[in-house]
SEPA-380248 format. One record per residue (C-alpha): x, y, z. Coordinates in steps of 0.25 Angstrom, whole numbers, padded with zeros to 4 digits, always signed. Each point is the difference from the previous one (the first is absolute). Layout:
XYZ;...
This chain:
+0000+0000+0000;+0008+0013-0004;-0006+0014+0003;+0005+0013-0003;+0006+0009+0011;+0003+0013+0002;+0012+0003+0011;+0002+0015+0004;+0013+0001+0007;+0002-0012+0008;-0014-0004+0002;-0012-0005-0008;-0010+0010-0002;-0012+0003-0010;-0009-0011-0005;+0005-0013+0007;-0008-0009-0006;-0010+0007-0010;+0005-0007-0012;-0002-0012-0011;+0007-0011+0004;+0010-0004-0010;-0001-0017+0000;+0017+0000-0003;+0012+0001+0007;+0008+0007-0008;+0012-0005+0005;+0005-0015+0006;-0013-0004-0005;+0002+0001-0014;+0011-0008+0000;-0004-0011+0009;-0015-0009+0002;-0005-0006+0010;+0000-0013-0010;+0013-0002+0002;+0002-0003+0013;-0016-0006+0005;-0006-0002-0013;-0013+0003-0006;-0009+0003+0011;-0013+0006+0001;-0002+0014+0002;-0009+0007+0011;-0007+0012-0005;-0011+0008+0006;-0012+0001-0010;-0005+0016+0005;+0002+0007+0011;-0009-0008+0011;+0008-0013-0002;+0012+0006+0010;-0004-0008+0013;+0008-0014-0004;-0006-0009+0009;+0007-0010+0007;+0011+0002+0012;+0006+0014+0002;+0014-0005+0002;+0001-0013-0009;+0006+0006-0011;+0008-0009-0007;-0010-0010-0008;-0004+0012-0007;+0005-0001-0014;+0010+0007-0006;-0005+0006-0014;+0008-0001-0013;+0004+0015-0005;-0001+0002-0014;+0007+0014-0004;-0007+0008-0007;+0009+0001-0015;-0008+0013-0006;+0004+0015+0002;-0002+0004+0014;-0005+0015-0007;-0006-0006-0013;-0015+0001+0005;-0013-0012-0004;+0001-0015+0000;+0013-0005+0006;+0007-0011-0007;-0008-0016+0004;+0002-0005+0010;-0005-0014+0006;-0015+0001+0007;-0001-0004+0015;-0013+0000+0006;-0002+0006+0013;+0002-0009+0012;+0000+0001+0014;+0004-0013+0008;-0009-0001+0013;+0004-0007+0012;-0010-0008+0010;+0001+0008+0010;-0012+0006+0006;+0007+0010+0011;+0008+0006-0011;-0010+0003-0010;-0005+0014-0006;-0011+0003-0007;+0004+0011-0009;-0005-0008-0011;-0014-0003+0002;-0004+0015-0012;+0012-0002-0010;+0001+0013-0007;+0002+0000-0015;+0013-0002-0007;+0009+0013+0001;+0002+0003-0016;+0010+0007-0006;-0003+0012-0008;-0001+0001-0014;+0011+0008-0006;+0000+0007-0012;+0010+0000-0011;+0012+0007+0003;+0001+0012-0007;+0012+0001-0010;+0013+0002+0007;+0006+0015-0003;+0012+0003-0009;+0012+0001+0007;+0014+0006-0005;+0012+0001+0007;+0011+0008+0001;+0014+0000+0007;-0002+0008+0009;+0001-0001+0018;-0010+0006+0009;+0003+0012+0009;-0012+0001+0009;+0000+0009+0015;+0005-0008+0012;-0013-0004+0007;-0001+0006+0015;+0004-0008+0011;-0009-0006+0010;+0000+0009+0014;-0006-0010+0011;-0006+0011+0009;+0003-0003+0015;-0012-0003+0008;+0000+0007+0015;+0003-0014+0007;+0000-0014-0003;-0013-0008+0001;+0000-0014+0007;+0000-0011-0010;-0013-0004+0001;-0006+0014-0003;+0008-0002-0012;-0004-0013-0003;-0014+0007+0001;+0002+0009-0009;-0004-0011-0009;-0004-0011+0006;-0011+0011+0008;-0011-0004+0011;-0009+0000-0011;+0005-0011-0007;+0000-0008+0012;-0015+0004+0003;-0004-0004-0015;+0008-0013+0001;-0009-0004+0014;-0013+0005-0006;+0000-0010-0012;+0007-0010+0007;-0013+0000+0009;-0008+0000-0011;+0007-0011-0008;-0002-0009+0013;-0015+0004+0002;-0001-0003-0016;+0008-0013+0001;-0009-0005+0012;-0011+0009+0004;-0002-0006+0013;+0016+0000+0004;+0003+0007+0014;+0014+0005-0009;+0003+0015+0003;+0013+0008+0001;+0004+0014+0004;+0010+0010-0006;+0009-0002+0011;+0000-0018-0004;+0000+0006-0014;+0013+0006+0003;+0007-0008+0007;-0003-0011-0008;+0006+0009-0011;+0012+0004+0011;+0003-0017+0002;+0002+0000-0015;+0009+0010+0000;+0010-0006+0011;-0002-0014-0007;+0007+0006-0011;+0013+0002+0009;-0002-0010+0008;-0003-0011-0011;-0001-0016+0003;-0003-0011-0008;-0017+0000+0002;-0010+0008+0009;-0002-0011+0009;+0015+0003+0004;-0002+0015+0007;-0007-0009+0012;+0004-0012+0000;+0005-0003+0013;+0016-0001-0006;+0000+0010-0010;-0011+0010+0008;+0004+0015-0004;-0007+0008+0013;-0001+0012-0008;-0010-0006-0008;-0005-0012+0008;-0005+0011+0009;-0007+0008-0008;-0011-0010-0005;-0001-0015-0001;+0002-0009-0011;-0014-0005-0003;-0005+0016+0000;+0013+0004-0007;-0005-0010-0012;-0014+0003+0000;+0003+0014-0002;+0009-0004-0010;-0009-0007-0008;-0013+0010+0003;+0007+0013-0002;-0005+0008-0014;+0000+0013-0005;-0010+0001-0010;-0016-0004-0001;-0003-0012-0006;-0013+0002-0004;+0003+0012-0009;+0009-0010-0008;-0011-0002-0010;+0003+0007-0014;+0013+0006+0003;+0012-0002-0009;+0010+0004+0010;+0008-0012+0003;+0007+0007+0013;-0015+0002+0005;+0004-0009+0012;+0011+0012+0004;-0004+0014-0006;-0003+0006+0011;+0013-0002+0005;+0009+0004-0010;-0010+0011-0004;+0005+0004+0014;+0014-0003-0001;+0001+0007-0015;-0007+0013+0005;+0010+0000+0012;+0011-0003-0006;-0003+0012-0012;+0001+0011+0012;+0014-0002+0004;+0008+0012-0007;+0003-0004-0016;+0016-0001-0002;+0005+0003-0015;+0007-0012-0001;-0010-0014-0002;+0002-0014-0003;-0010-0010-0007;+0002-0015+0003;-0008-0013+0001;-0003-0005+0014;-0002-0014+0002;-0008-0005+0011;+0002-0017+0002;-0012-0008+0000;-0003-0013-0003;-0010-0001-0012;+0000+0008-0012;-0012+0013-0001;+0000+0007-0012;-0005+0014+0007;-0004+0010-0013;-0010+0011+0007;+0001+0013+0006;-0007+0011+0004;+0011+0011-0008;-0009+0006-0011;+0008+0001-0013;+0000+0010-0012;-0001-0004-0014;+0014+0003-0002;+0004-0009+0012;-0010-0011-0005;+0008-0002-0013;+0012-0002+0006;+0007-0013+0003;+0000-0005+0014;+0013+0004+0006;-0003+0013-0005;-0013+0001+0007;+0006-0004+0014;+0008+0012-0001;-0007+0010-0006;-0011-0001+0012;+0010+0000+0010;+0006+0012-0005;-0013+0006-0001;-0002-0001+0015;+0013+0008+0002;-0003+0015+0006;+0012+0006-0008;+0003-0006-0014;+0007+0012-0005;+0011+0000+0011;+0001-0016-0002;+0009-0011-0005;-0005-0014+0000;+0011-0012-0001;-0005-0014-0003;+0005-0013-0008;-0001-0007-0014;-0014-0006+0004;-0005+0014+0000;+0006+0006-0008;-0003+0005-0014;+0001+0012-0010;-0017+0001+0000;+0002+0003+0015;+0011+0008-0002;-0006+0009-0008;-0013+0000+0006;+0007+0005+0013;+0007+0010-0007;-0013+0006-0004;-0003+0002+0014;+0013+0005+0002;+0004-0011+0008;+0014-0006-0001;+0003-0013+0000;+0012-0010-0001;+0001-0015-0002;+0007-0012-0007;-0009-0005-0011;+0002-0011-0009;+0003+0000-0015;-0016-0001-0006;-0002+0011+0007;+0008+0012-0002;-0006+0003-0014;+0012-0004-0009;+0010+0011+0004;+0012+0003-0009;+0010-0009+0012;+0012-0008-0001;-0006-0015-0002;+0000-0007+0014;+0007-0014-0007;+0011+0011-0006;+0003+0006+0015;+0000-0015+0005;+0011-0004-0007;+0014+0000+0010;+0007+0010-0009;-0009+0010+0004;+0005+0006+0013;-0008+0000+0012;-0007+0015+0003;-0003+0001-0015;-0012+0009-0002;-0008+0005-0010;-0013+0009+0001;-0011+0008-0011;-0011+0010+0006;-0015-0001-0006;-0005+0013-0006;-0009+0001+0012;+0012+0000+0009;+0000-0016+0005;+0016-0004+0002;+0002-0016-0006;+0013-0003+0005;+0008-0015+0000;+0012-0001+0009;+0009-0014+0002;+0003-0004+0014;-0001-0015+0005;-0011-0001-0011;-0006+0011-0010;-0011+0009+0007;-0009+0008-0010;-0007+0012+0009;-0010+0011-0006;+0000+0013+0010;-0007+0014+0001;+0007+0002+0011;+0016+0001-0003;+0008-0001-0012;+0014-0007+0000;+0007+0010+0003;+0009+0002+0009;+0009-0012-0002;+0004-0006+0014;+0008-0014+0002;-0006-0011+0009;+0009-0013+0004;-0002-0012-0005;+0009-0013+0004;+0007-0005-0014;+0003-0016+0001;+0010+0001-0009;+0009+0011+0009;-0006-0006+0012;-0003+0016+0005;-0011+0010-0001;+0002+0009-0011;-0008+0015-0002;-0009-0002-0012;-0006+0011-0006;-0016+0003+0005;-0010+0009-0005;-0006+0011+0009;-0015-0008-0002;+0005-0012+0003;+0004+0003+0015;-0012+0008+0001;-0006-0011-0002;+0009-0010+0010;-0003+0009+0009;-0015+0003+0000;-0008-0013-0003;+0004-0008+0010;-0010+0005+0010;-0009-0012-0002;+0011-0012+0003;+0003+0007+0013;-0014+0001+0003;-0002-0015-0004;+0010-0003+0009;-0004+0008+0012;-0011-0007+0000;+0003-0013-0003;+0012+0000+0014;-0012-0002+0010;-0011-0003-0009;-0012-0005+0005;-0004-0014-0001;-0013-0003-0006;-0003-0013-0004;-0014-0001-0006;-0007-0006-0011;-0008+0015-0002;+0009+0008-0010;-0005+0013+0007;+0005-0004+0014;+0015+0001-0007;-0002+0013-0003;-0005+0004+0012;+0012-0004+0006;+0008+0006-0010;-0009+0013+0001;+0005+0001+0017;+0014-0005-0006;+0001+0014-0008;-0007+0009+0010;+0011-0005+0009;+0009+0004-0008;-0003+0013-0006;-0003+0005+0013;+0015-0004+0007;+0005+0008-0016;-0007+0011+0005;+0004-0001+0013;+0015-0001-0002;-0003+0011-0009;-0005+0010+0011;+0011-0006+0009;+0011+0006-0010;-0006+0012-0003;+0001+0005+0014;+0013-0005+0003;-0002-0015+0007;+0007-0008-0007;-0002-0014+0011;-0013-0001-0005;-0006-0016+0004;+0002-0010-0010;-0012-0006-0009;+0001-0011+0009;-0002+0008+0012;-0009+0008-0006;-0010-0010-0004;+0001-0006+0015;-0001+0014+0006;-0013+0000-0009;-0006-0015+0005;+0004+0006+0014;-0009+0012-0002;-0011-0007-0009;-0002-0009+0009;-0001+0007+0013;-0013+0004-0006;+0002+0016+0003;+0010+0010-0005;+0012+0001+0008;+0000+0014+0003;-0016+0001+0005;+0005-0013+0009;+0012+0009+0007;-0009+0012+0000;-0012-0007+0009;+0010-0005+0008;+0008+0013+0004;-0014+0006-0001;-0007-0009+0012;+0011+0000+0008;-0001+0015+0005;+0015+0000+0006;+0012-0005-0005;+0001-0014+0003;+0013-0008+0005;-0006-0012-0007;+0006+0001-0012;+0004-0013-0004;+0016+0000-0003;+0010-0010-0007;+0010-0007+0009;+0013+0003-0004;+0007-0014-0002;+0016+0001-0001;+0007-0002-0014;-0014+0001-0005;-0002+0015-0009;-0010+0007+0006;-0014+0004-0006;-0002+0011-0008;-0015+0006-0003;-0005+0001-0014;+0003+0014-0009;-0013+0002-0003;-0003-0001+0015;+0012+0007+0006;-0003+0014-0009;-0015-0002+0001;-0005+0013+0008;-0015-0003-0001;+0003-0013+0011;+0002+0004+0015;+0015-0001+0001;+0000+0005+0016;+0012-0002+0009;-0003-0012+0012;+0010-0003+0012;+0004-0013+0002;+0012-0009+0003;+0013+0005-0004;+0007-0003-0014;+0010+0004-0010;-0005+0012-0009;-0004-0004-0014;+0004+0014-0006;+0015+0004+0005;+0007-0012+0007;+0011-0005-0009;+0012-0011+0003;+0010+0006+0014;-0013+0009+0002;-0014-0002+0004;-0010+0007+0007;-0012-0007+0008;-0014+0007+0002;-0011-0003+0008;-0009+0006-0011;-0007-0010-0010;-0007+0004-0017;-0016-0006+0006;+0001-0002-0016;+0012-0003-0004;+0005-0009+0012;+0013+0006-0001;+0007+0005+0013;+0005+0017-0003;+0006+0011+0007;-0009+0011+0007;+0008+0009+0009;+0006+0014+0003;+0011-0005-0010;-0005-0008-0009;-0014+0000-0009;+0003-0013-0007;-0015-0003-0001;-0002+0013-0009;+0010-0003-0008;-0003-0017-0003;-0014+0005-0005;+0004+0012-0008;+0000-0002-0015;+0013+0001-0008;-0001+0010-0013;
């Protein structure tokens, strides 16, 4: 299942999941079948969107079959029929197992057609000339500093808002009361999230099967404690985020999860737009092959007349706020002189690889010509369109052809390459466009791999629940990018770790309260400054604790001075000289200086410029 993605500087924004799913991978699995290593097997495929709930156990996942991929052999922007293919009926293999079973499929809505494209108009005349481009430097992204840093769950919340949490419990109440009208099943938001906050920590913490998180050998207290397994499982196999019984008629095959990433998209849009953006596939692993084509992105006759790749991002770019002041970066699977040009009209620059068919037969040295070993490595050559759209072929490792509205080939840099011959890195010569774009499209692998280092585990049967996983998977994310983000910007660099950041989260998710109304009831209803505080022992050889950033420079919490036992000041003892104070952070937990001589409490909490 490939998608198309737009990545703003670090984090993927804009429409995560509007788009027509392309049935290809357009890389390792064009070269490789599923034949080769299992054989023919038979392939599971949803017939519409109400066949999404596979019925059978929840965690059984490995007598589902895996499907054969047949690559698809026609042009990728060439719009109509593709090329044949074999025929597979729709299947979906069901399980005797009554505890496990759904009933999304008692209304089966229609199959989702494809529209009926017209004939492609007749492609424009192109002549080229040799000539470079010599466009204005776009402006550089200013992240603007925020007053303090947020927790990591408010963060988290940007995205990933109350409101999604309340629309999740709400139809997952009603999907229990329309599976059994008589069940006694209901949940709350607080359930809800921390049924969502276990997820999370699962995907740090992961073991082989659910069952292990409280088993008595393998029991993990952090989630064990939370909720039980049997309640943990029902969730899991009740919890739902659309109305089944509006399923009738539609021809949206992500019914099952619109309104979450109608959410996610429209939060993800109202992050500040950077001019730098990558397109890139995304894929999300799931056992079962489903072919997803609708959307709820209208298109324009022009857009409906182009091929597929070029749609995906022609949408994508419309949902960007500033075109003008924007280069998009993406690969050979996007890539395309149709889309090119059609963002040039909107004054839109673009970069990308592209493959030979194309690229509009431009004047360039042939590619088996610049493959031949007498031709040095760093060898370019380059023509502009008379509409201003850069074709340029450059020999590295192997020949890359890119088109480019962005940069022209000049000026010539030098980039190492190790030479097997010498048996050293040598500098080859490198256009200006093609570190451009080295440097700007890799937004989307680092995303893919942010996510992928805890990702969540999600074994199901139900193609939806992946994504929902994947849909937290990204929200985590993007919201510690934005969080180290605000961190530099105002001068902390020590900001946590994704790892930390996501348990910070589950620690705030799942106290099922904001942190900071938490502290503020308790320093509220105590009327006094208490000496209760509750502070670390100091164990020798051991490093001492240290309060979170976002906590220790946090003004709105109640960061009050309490007398306690006497230990080491946190702020100016060093090694040959420490100072002892009686005087304990109620906040922080850290033990500073407040005398005649010293104000180490002011200091610790004051913000560095």
């Amino acid at each position: 299942m490939v998608n198309g993605y737009l990545h703003r500087s670090g984090c993927v924004l804009s429409q995560l999941f509007w788009a027509s799913v392309v049935a290809a991978d357009s890389k390792s699995l064009l070269q490789l079948s599923t034949r080769i290593f299992y054989g023919k097997r038979e392939t599971v495929v949803p017939a519409n969107p109400s066949i999404s709930d596979d019925e059978g156990s929840e965690e059984e996942d490995d007598d589902v079959l895996d499907p054969d991929f047949l690559p698809s052999t026609h042009n990728l922007d060439t719009p109509g029929p593709s090329a044949k293919r074999k025929c597979v009926q729709p299947a979906v293999e069901v399980l005797d197992d009554d505890d496990d079973d759904d009933d999304d499929d008692e209304e089966p809505a229609p199959q989702a057609k494809r529209p009926t494209k017209k004939g492609k108009p007749a492609a424009r005349l192109t002549t080229w000339r040799k000539d470079d481009l010599d466009n204005a430097t776009l402006p550089e992204y200013q992240h603007c500093p925020p007053d303090f840093i947020e927790t990591p769950f408010q963060y988290f919340s940007r995205y990933f808002s109350p409101q999604v949490i309340k629309h999740i419990t709400y139809q997952t109440n009603l999907y229990a009361n329309q599976k059994n009208i008589n069940t006694s099943f209901t949940t709350t938001e607080d359930e809800m999230m921390n049924f969502v906050a276990i997820l999370m920590y699962m995907g740090i913490a992961e073991l082989p099967a659910v069952e292990d998180y409280w088993a008595m050998e393998t029991r993990v207290p952090q989630v064990a404690t939370l909720m039980s397994s049997k309640r943990f499982r029902l969730m899991k196999r009740l919890v739902h985020f659309n109305d089944n019984t509006q399923i009738t008629g539609t021809i949206d095959r992500f019914f099952k999860v619109r309104p979450l990433f109608s959410h996610l998209n429209d939060a993800f849009r109202s992050e500040p737009q950077t001019p730098k953006q990558s397109v890139d596939e995304v894929m999300i692993a799931y056992k079962g092959k489903s072919t997803l084509e609708a959307h709820g992105v209208p298109l324009t006759p022009e857009q409906t007349a182009m091929g597929v790749t070029s749609q995906i991002v022609s949408v994508l770019a419309s949902t960007m706020s500033s075109s003008t002041t924007t280069a998009i970066f993406a690969d050979n699977f996007f890539t395309s002189l149709e889309i090119v040009r059609y963002l040039k009209d909107k004054n839109c620059r673009y970069t990308g690889t592209a493959r030979d068919n194309r690229i509009g037969k431009p004047p360039l040295k042939i590619i088996k010509e610049m493959e031949n070993k007498a031709v040095p490595r760093g060898t370019y050559d380059y023509v502009t369109s008379d509409d201003g759209i850069l074709a340029l072929r450059w020999k590295d490792n192997r020949i890359v052809t890119l088109l480019s509205t962005d940069m022209g080939a000049e000026p010539i840099s030098s980039v190492y390459r190790y030479c097997s011959e010498t048996k050293r890195k040598e500098q080859v010569s490198c256009p200006a466009v093609i570190k451009s774009y080295n440097a700007n499209m890799g937004g989307i692998d680092k995303s893919d791999m942010l996510v992928h280092l805890y990702r969540t585990p999600m074994k199901s049967k139900r193609w939806y629940m992946r994504m929902f996983a994947y849909s937290v998977d990204v929200s985590l994310t993007n919201a510690w990018v934005f969080y180290r983000r605000d961190c530099k910007a105002i001068g902390f660099l020590d900001g946590l770790s994704l790892k930390n950041f996501r348990i910070q989260v589950f620690r705030e998710a799942s106290s099922q309260r904001s942190p900071t109304s938490h502290l503020r009831r308790s320093s509220a209803s105590s009327g006094s400054l208490s000496t209760s505080v509750a502070i670390p022992i100091p164990v020798r050889g051991h490093r001492s604790t240290n309060p979170a950033i976002h906590v220790r420079f946090d003004m709105s919490l109640f960061h009050a001075p309490v007398y306690t036992n006497r230990q080491t000041c946190k702020y100016c003892s060093r090694k040959g000289n420490i100072m002892r104070s009686n005087v304990v952070c109620r906040v922080c937990k850290v033990h500073l200086c407040l005398n005649a001589d010293r104000n180490c409490f002011l200091k610790y909490h004051e913000a560095v410029a």
